[in-house]
N, C-alpha and C positions, 0 to 999 in steps of 0.2 A: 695214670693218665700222662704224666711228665714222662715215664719209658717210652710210652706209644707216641709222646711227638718228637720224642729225640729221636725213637728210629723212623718217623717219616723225615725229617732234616738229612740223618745218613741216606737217605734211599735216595731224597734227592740230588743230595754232594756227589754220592756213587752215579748217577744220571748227565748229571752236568762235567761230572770227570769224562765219564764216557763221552762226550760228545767232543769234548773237547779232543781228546785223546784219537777222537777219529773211530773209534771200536762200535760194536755191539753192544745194546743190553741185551740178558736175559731175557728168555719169555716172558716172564713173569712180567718185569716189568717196561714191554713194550707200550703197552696202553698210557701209561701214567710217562715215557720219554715223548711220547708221541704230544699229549696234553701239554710238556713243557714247552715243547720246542712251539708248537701252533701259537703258545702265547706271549713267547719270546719274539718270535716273525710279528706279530701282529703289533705290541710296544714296538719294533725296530722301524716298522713301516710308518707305526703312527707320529714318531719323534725323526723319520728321515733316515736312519742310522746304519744304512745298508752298508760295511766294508768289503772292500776286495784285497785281495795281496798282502803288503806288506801290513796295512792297517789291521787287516782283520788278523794274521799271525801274530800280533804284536798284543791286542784286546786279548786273542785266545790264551796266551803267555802269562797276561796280570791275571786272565780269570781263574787261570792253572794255579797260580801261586797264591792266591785268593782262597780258592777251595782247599789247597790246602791246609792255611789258618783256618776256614773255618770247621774242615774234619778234624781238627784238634781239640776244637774246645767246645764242643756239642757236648752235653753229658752222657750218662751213663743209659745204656738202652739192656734189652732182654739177652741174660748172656750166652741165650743158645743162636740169636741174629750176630752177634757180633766176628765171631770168625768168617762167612760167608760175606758179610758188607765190607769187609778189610778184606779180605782176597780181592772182589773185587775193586776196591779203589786200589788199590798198591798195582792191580795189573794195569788200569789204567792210567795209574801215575806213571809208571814204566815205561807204558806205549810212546806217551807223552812224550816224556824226557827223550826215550830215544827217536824222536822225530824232530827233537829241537835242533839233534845236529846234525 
């Protein structure tokens, strides 16, 4: 039970990288980026918190370095998911970074 919520935690650190990052998910998990993002807009709209430009590069930046920490210390998940959900977060740490400069 503790594997099965630590890889839903990576699935959606890998999600929230990606978005940040600007990229793609996988098929697979379009449904479940789609569900975060609807309730992400919907908190932003309900506390006002719409950014544009600088602000919102700036929040996107803390939340990059945020997910970071926390795909570090999320524990141990199933060890045939774990090279698939590090490919993808490291391609999107990557995007990231190289869009910072």
């Amino acid at each position: 039970e503790r594997l099965r919520a630590n890889l839903d935690k990576r699935q959606l650190v890998c999600i929230r990288m990606e978005i940040v990052a600007g990229i793609e998910s996988p098929p697979e998990s379009q449904q479940a980026r789609m569900e975060y993002q609807v309730s992400q807009l919907a908190d932003k709209m309900k506390q006002g918190d719409i950014q544009v430009g600088d602000e919102k590069q700036s929040a996107e930046s803390k939340e990059a370095f945020s997910l970071l920490q926390d795909w570090s210390v999320i524990g141990p998940i199933v060890r045939t998911e774990l090279p698939r959900l590090t490919q993808r977060f490291d391609a999107a740490r990557s995007v990231f970074l190289q869009n910072l400069k």
